[in-house]
C-alpha positions as CSV (number, residue, x, y, z in Angstrom):
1,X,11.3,-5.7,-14.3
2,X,8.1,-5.1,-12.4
3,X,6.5,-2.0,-12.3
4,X,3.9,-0.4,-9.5
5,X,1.7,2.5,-10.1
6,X,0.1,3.7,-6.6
7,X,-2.9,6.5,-7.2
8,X,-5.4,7.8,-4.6
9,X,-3.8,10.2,-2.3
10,X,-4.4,13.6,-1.4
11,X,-5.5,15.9,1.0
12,X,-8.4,15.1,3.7
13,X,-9.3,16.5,6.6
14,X,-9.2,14.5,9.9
15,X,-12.0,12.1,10.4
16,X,-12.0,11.8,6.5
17,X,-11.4,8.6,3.9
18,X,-8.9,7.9,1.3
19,X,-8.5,5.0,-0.8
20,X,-5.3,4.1,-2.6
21,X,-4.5,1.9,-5.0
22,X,-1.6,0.2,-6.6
23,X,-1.3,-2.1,-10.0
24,X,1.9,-4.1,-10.7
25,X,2.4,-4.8,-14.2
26,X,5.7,-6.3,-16.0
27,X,6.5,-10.0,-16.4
28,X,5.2,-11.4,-13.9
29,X,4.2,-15.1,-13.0
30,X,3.4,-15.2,-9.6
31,X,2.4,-12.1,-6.8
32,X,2.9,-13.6,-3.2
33,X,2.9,-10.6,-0.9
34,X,1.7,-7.4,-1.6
35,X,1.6,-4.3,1.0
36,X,1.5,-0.8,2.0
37,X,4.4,1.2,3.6
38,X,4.3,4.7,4.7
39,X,7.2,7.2,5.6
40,X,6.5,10.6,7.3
41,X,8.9,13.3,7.0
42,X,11.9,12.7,9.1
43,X,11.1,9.2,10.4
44,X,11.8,5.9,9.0
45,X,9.7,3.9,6.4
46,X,7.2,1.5,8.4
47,X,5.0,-1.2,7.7
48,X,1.1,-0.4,7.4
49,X,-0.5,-3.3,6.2
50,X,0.3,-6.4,3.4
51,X,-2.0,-9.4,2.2
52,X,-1.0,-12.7,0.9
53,X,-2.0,-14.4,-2.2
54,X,-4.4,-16.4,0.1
55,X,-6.0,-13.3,1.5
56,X,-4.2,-13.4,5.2
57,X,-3.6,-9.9,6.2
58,X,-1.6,-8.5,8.6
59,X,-2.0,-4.8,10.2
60,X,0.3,-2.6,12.3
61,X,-1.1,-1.5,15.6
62,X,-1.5,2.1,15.1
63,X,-4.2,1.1,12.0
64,X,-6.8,0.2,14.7
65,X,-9.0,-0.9,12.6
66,X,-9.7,2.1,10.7
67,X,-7.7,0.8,7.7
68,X,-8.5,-2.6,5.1
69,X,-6.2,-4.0,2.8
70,X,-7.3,-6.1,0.2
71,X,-6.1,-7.3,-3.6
72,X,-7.4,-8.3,-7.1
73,X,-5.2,-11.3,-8.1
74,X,-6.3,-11.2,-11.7
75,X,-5.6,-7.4,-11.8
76,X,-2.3,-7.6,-9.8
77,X,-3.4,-4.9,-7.9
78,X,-4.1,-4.0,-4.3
79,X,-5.8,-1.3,-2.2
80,X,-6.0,0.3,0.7
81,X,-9.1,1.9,2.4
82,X,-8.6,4.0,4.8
83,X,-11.3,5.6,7.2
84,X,-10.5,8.1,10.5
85,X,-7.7,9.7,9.4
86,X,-5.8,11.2,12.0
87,X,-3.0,13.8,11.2
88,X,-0.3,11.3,12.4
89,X,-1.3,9.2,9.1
90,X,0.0,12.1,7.0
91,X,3.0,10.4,5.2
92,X,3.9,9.2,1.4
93,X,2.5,5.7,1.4
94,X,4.3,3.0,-0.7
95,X,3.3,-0.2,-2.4
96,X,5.3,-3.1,-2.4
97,X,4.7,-6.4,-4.3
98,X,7.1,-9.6,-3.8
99,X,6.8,-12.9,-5.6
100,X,8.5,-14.5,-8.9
101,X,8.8,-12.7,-12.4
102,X,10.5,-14.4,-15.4
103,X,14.5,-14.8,-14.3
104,X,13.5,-14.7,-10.5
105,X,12.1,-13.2,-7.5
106,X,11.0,-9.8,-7.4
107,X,10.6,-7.2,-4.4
108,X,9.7,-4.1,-5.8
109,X,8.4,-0.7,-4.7
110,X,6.4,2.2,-5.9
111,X,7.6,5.7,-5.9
112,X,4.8,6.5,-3.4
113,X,1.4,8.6,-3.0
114,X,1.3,11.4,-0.7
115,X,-1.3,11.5,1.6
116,X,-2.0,14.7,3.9
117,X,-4.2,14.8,6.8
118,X,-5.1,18.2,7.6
119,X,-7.9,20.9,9.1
């Protein structure tokens, strides 16, 4: 089992910062991949940003460079800052790790962060 713990959201008002973060713990031997999703109400789960082992990172387009992903391989954790929030970010945002645990691979998820983005 592998377990992640997001923390961070919360309500800001547009134009404002948030930073989440989210520590995997459990037995794990290797992290490869580790990102943030986000799912506002009534729409499908979609893919904000993820970052490899290596540090290679990969953004969707409506980030625009207001967001950075980045990770603590000792600490199994990553984070996501987050600056010019519009209301359109408003969503719960979800961590997910992949890599190989004792017995196998992994692909886990965490129960999600809400994040509001309001006047």
């Amino acid at each position: 089992q592998v377990q992640l713990v997001e923390s961070g959201g919360g309500l800001v008002q547009p134009g404002g910062s948030l930073s989440l973060s989210c520590a995997a713990s459990g037995s794990i031997f290797r992290i490869n991949a580790m990102g943030w999703y986000r799912q506002a109400s009534g729409k499908q789960r979609e893919l904000v940003a993820t970052i490899t082992s290596g540090g290679s990172t990969d953004y969707a387009d409506f980030v625009e460079g207001r967001f950075a992903i980045s990770r603590d391989n000792a600490k199994n954790t990553v984070y996501l800052q987050m600056n010019s929030l519009k209301p359109e970010d408003t969503a719960v945002y979800y961590c997910n790790a992949r890599g190989l645990r004792i017995g196998g691979q992994f692909n886990s998820w965490g129960r999600g962060t809400q994040v509001t983005v309001s006047s």
